[in-house]
C-alpha positions in Angstrom: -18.3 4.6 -3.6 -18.1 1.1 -2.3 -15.8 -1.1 -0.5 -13.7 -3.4 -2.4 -12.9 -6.9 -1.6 -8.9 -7.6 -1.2 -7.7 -10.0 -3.7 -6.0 -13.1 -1.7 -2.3 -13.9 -2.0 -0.6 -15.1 -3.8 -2.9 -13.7 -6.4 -0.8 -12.7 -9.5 -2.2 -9.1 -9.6 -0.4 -8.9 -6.2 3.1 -10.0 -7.7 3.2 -7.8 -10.9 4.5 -4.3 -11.7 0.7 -2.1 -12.1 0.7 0.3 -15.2 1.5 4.1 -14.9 -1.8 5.8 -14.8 -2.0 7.8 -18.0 -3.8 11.1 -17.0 -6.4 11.3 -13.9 -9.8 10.5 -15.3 -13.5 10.1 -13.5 -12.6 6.5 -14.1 -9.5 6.8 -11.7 -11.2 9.1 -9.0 -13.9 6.3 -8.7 -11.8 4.0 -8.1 -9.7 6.1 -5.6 -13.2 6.9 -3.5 -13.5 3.0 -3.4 -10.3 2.5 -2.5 -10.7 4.9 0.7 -13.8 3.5 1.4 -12.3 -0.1 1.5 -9.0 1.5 3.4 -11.9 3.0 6.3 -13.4 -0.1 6.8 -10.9 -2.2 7.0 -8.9 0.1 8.8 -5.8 1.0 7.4 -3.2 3.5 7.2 -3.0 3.3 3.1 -4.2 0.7 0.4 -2.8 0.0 -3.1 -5.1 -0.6 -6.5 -3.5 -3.3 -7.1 -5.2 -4.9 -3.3 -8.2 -4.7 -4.5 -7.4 -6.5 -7.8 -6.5 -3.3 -10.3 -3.6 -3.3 -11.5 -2.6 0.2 -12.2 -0.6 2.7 -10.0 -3.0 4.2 -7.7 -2.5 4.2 -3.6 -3.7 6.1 -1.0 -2.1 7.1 2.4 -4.3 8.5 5.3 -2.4 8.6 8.6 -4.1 10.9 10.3 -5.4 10.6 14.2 -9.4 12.2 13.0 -9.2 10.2 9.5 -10.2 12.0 6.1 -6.8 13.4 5.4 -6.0 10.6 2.8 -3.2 11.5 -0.1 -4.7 10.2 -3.0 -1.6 9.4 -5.5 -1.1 8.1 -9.4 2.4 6.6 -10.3 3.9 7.2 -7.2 7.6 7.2 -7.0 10.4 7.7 -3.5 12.7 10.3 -5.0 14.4 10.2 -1.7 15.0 8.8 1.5 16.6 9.3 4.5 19.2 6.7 6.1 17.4 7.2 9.4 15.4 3.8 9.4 12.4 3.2 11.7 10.9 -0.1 12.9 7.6 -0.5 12.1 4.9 -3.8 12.6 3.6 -4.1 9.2 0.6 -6.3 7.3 -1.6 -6.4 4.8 -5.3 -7.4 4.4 -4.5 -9.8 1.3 -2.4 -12.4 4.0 -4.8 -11.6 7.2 -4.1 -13.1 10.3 -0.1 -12.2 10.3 2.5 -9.5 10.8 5.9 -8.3 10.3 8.3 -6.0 12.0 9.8 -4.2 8.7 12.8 -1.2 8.5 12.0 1.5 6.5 13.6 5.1 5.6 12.2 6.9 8.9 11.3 9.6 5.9 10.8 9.9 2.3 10.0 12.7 -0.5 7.7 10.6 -3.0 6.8 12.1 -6.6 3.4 11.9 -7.8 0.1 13.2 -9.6 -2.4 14.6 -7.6 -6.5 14.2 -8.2 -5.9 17.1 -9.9 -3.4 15.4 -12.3 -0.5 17.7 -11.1 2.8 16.4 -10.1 3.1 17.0 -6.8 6.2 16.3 -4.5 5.3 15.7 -0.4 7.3 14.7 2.3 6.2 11.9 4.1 8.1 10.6 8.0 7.1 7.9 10.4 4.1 6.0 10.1 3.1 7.9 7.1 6.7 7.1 5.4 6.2 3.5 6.2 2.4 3.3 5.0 3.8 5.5 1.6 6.3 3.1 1.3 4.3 0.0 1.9 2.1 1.2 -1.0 4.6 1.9 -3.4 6.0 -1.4 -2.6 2.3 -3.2 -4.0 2.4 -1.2 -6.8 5.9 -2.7 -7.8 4.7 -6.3 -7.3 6.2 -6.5 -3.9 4.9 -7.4 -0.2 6.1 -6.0 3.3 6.8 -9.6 3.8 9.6 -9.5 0.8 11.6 -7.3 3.4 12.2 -10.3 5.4 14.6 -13.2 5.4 13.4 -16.3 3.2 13.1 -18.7 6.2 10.9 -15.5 8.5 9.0 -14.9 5.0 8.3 -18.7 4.4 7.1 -19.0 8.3 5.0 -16.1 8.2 3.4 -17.1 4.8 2.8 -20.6 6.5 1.4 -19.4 9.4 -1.2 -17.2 7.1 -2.2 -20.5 5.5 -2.9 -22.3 8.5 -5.0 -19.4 9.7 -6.6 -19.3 6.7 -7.5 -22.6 6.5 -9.2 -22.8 10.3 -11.3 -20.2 8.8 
């Protein structure tokens, strides 16, 4: 168990479909303990594999007031969502420094396999909807920030770089 360090964007990892996990291994469970350790510290409601620089379709979701509730998921996939949308200020540790106010489905049903490596179905509303979401969305080579307009996407990136570059 260790925390991970968040691959910077626009690092391609962060821009390209992951690969469908295969069957849940001891590989993949390590690698899910590391990725709620790095989730923890950073803190988080949810981090994708492909944030830490793996590219295959692991996240994890943990939502919860006390913490230690996380959802550990392979190949997750929305098999529904509501048309109730819900505002929500989004950001990721791989563009520090900024934020986004994104719309979501205020709920969604996602499909996945469990640490067990049995498909599982769960239903997910409000913050943990948006986190499930927001994971799903890494693991398809996509950013909260894609949900925005190019000139608020290309302002926001801008204004990550100039943060980034004050150090």
């Amino acid at each position: 168990m260790a925390v991970r360090v968040c691959v910077p964007y626009p690092n391609p990892v962060l821009k390209a479909p992951a690969a469908d996990v295969a069957e849940i291994t001891d590989e993949v469970r390590a690698i899910w303990r590391d990725m709620v350790d790095t989730m923890e510290a950073m803190p988080g409601y949810g981090l994708a594999a492909v944030q830490i620089g793996v590219p295959l379709r692991l996240a994890v979701v943990d939502c919860s007031e006390a913490r230690g509730q996380a959802v550990l998921m392979a190949n997750p996939e929305v098999i529904h969502a509501s048309v109730q949308p819900r505002d929500h200020e989004e950001a990721s540790p791989n563009l520090p420094g900024v934020s986004a106010r994104v719309t979501r489905p205020r709920a969604v049903t996602v499909r996945f396999l469990n640490a067990e490596g049995q498909i599982e179905e769960r239903d997910f509303v409000h913050l943990w909807a948006t986190s499930a979401q927001h994971q799903i969305d890494h693991l398809a080579g996509k950013m909260y920030f894609d949900h925005l307009s190019p000139l608020k996407r290309k302002m926001l990136i801008a204004k990550a770089e100039k943060i980034r570059k004050r150090g």
